[in-house]
C-alpha positions in Angstrom: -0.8 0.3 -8.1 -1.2 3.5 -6.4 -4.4 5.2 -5.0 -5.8 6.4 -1.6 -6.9 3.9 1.5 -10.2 2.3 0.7 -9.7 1.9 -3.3 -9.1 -2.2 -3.1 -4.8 -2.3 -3.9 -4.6 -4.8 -1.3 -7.4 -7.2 -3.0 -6.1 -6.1 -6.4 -2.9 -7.5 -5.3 -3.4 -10.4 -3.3 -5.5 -11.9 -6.0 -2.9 -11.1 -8.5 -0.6 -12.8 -6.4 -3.0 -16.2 -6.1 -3.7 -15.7 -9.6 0.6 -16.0 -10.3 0.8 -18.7 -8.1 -1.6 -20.7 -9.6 -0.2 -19.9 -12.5 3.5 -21.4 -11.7 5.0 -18.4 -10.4 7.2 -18.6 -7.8 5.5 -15.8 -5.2 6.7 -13.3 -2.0 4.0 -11.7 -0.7 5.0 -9.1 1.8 3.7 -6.1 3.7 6.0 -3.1 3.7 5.4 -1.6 7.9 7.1 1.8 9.0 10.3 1.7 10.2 11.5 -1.7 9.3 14.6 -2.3 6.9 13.9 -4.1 3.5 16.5 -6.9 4.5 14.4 -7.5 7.5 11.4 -7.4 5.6 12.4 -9.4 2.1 14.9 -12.0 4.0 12.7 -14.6 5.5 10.0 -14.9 2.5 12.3 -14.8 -0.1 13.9 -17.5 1.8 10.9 -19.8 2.2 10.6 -19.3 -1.4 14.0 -20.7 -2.3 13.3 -23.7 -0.3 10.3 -24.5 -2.1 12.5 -24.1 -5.3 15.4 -26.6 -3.8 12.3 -29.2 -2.9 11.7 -29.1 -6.7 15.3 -29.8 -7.6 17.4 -30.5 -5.2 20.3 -31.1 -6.8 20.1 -27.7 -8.2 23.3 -25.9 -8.1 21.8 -22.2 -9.7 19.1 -22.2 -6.3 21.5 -23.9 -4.0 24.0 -20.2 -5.1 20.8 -18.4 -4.3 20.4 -20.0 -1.0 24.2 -18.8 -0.9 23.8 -15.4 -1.8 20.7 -15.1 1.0 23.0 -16.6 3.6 26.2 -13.5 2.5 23.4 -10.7 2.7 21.8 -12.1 6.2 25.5 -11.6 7.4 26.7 -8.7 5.6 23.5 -6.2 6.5 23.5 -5.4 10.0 20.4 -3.6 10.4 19.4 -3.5 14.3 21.1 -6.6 15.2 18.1 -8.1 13.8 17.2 -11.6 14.4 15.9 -13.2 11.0 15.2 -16.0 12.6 15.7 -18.6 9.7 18.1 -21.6 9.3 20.3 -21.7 6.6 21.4 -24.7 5.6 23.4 -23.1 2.9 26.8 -21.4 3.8 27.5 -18.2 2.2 29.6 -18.1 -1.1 32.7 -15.5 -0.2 32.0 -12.6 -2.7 28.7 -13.1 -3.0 26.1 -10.4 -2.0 28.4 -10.2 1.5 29.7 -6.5 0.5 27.8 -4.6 3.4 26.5 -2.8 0.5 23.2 -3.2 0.1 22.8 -1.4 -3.7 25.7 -4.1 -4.3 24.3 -6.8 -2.4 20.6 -7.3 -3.1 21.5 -6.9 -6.8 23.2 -10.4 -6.5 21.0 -11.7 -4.9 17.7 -10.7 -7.0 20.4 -12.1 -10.1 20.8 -15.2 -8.2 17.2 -15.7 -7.7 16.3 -15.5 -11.4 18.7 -17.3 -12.3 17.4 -20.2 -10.0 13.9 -19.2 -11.0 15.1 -19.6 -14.7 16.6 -22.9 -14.3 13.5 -24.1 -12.8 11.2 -22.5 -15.3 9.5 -20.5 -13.5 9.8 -16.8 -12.2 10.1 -15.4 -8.6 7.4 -12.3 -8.4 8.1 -9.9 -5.5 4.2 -8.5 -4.4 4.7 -5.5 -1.9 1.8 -4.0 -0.2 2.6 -0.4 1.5 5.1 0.1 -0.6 5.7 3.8 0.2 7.0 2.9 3.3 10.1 1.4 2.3 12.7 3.7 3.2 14.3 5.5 0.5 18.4 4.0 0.3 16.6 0.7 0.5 14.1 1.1 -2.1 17.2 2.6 -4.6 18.5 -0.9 -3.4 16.0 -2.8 -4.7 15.2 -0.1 -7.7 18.6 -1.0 -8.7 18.6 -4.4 -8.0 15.5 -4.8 -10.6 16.9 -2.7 -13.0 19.6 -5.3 -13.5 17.6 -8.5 -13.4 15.8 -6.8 -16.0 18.8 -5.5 -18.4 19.9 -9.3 -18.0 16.1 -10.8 -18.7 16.0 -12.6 -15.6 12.4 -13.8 -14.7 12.0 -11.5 -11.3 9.3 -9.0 -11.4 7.7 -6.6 -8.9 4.3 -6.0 -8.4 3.6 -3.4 -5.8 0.4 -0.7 -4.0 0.7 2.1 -2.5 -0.5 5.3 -1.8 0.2 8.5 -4.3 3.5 9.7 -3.0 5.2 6.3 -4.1 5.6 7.2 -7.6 7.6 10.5 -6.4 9.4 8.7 -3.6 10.8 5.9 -6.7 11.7 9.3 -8.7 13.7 10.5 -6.3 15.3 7.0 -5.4 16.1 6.3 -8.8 15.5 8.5 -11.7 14.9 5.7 -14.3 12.0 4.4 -12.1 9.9 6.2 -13.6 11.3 3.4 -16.9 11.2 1.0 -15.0 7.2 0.8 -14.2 4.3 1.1 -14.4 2.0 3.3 -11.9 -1.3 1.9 -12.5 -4.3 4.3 -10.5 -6.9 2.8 -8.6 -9.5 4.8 -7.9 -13.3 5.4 -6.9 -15.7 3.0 -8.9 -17.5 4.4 -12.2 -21.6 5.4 -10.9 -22.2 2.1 -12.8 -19.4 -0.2 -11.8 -20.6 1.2 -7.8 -24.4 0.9 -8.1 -23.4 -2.9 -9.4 -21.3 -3.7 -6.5 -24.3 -2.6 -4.3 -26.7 -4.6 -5.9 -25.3 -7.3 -7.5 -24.6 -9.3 -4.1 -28.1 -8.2 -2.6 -30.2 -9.1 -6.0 -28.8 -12.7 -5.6 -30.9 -12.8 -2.4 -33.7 -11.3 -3.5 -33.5 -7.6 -2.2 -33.3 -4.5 -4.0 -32.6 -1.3 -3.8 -34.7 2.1 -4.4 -32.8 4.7 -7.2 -32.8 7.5 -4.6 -31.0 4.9 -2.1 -28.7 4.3 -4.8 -28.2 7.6 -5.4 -27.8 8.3 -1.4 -24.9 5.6 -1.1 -23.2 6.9 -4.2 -23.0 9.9 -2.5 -22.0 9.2 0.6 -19.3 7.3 0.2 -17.8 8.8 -3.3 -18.2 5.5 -4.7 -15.1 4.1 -2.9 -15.2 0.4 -2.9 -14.5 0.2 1.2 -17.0 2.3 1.8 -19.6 0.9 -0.5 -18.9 -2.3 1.6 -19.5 -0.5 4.4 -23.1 1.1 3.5 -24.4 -2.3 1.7 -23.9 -3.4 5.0 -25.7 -0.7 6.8 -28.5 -0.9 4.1 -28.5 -4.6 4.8 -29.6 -4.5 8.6 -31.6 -1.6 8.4 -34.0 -2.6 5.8 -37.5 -4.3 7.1 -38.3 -5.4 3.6 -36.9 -6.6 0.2 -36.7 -3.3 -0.9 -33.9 -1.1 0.3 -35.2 2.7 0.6 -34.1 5.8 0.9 -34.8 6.2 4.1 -32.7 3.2 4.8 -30.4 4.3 3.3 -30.5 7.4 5.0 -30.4 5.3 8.3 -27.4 3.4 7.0 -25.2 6.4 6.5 -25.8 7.5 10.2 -24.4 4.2 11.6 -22.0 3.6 8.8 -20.4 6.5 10.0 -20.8 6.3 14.0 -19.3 2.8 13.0 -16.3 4.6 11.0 -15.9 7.3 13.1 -15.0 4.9 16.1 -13.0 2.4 13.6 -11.1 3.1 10.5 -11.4 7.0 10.9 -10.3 6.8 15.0 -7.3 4.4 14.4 -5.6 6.8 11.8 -6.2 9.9 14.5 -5.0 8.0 17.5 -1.9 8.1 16.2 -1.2 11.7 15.4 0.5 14.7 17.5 -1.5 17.6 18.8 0.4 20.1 16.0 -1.0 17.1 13.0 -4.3 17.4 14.1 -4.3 21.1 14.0 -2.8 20.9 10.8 -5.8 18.4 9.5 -8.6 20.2 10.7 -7.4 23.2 9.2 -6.8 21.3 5.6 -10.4 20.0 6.4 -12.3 23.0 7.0 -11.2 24.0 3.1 -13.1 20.6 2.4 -11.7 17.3 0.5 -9.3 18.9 -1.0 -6.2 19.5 -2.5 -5.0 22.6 -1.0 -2.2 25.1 -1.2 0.2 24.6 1.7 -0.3 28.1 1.8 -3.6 28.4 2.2 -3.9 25.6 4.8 -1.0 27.6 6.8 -3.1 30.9 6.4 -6.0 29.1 7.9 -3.7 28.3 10.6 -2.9 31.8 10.8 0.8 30.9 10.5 3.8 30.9 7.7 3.8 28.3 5.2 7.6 27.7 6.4 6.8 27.3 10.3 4.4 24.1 9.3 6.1 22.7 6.9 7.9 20.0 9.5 4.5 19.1 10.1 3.3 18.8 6.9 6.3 16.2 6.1 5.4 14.5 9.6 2.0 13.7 8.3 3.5 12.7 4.5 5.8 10.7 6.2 2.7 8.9 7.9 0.6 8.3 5.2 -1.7 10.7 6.4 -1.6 13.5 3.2 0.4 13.5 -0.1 1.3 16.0 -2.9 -0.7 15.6 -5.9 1.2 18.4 -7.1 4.2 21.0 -6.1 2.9 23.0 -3.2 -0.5 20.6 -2.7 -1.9 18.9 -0.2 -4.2 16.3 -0.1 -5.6 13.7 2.5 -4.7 10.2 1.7 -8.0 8.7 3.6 -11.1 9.7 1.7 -13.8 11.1 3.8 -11.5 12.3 5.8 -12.3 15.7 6.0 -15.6 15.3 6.9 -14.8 13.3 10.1 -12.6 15.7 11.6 -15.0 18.1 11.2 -17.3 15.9 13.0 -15.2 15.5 15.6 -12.5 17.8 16.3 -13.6 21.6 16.9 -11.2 24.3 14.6 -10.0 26.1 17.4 -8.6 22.7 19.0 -5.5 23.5 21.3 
């Protein structure tokens, strides 16, 4: 699932993952973070998760060569001299997934897990939130590694969100991703499917809410789900009566974005250079966007070569993508109207 912060992947896929689970799937659910390898991220849930499966049978000779298989990879891939902190009870199998190469290695390994999963009737499915932060050797790794359990109809699946640039960055790791999955697109809610998430929970307590104050919150938040939360909320406390109005809602979207500003929007600027925020003010002063690289580095009064390092700096972040060759786009809706709240044009 791909889409921008604030669409609901992270729901979407945790309650897939319950809904698997309860289903008899056998499930990893995992948070991709910046700069951490996908042995150090995959080994210890994936582990947990074979245990579970030798508690079911543990006599089990095809998850006991999983268990194996883990136990080669945790000490063939030295990333960091990383500490996985797990006991394996299992000693490795010589040959097995023990290369030092991971393409090599997590491919038996992923093999050895469906095949365990088979034997056991069920299937392991891999959910990965932030997946566009997997760095790109190790997401060919695991591209490849899929790609085989597949060919061989092994019951491992992957079920993944991220922002936009994923389905590019699997391109470029493996050209047969694009195969290999699906790229489902979340987005902003329908007018109807937004005015019902507003209301719905409020009309089960008796309150209701004026058209123009519907038509106010649509607005304001472009009928992203987070941010509908956020003014239902708003609406909530400011309303003296059962009725929300429009000047409620008008009240609402004044501290639903003092509240944002110093929150969600502040925690994604904190972390950028002096040159990034330059570089998003001046995409922001064209409005929501996309834009032309060009035309962002014109506003900057500079060539389109000079910022490109900080254009990648900021893709790299998770701060803007590339809808499109030469594009730019924020990542965060909204956005572009807080920086212009906050951050003059001529910022130093």
């Amino acid at each position: 699932m791909v889409g921008l912060r604030g669409v609901g992947k992270t729901v979407l896929l945790n309650r897939i993952s319950e809904d698997a689970r309860c289903r008899g799937f056998t499930t990893v659910l995992l948070e991709a973070p910046e700069e951490q390898s996908l042995p150090g991220l995959l080994v210890p849930p994936l582990h947990a998760a074979l245990v579970r499966l030798s508690r079911r049978a543990a006599a089990s000779r095809a998850v006991k060569r999983a268990l194996s298989a883990l136990a080669g990879l945790v000490g063939a891939v030295k990333v960091g001299n990383q500490d996985f902190n797990i006991s394996l009870q299992v000693p490795p199998e010589p040959g097995l997934a023990d290369s030092g190469v991971l393409d090599a290695d997590l491919t038996a390994l992923l093999e050895s897990v469906g095949e365990a999963a088979r034997e056991q009737d069920t299937a392991l499915a891999l959910f990965v939130d932030e997946l566009q932060y997997v760095r790109e050797q190790d997401l060919a790794a695991l591209i490849m590694a899929l790609h085989r359990t597949a060919q061989r109809q092994l019951p491992v699946a992957l079920l993944g969100a991220g922002l936009p640039q994923l389905v590019a960055r699997t391109a470029a790791a493996k050209s047969y991703a694009e195969r290999l999955f699906l790229f489902p697109e979340i987005g902003p809610l329908s007018p109807d499917a937004a005015c019902r998430a507003v209301e719905a929970p409020a009309n089960r307590l008796g309150v209701t809410f004026e058209a123009e104050a519907l038509a106010t919150i649509l607005k304001e938040t472009a009928r992203y789900p987070y941010f509908l939360q956020e003014w239902g909320k708003h609406c909530w406390d400011c309303a003296e009566s059962p009725t929300v109005t429009s000047a409620d809602a008008e009240m609402a979207s004044a501290t639903a974005n003092a509240e944002l500003d110093a929150g969600f929007f502040r925690a994604r600027f904190d972390r950028l250079t002096r040159s990034e925020k330059r570089y998003l003010r001046a995409m922001a002063t064209r409005g929501s966007g996309p834009h032309r690289s060009g035309e962002v580095a014109e506003t900057l009064g500079r060539h389109v070569r000079a910022v490109a390092p900080t254009r990648a700096k900021l893709i790299a972040k998770g701060m803007i993508y590339s809808p499109a060759r030469g594009d730019t786009a924020f990542t965060v809706p909204l956005f572009d109207a807080y920086l212009r709240r906050v951050l003059p044009l001529d910022v130093d």
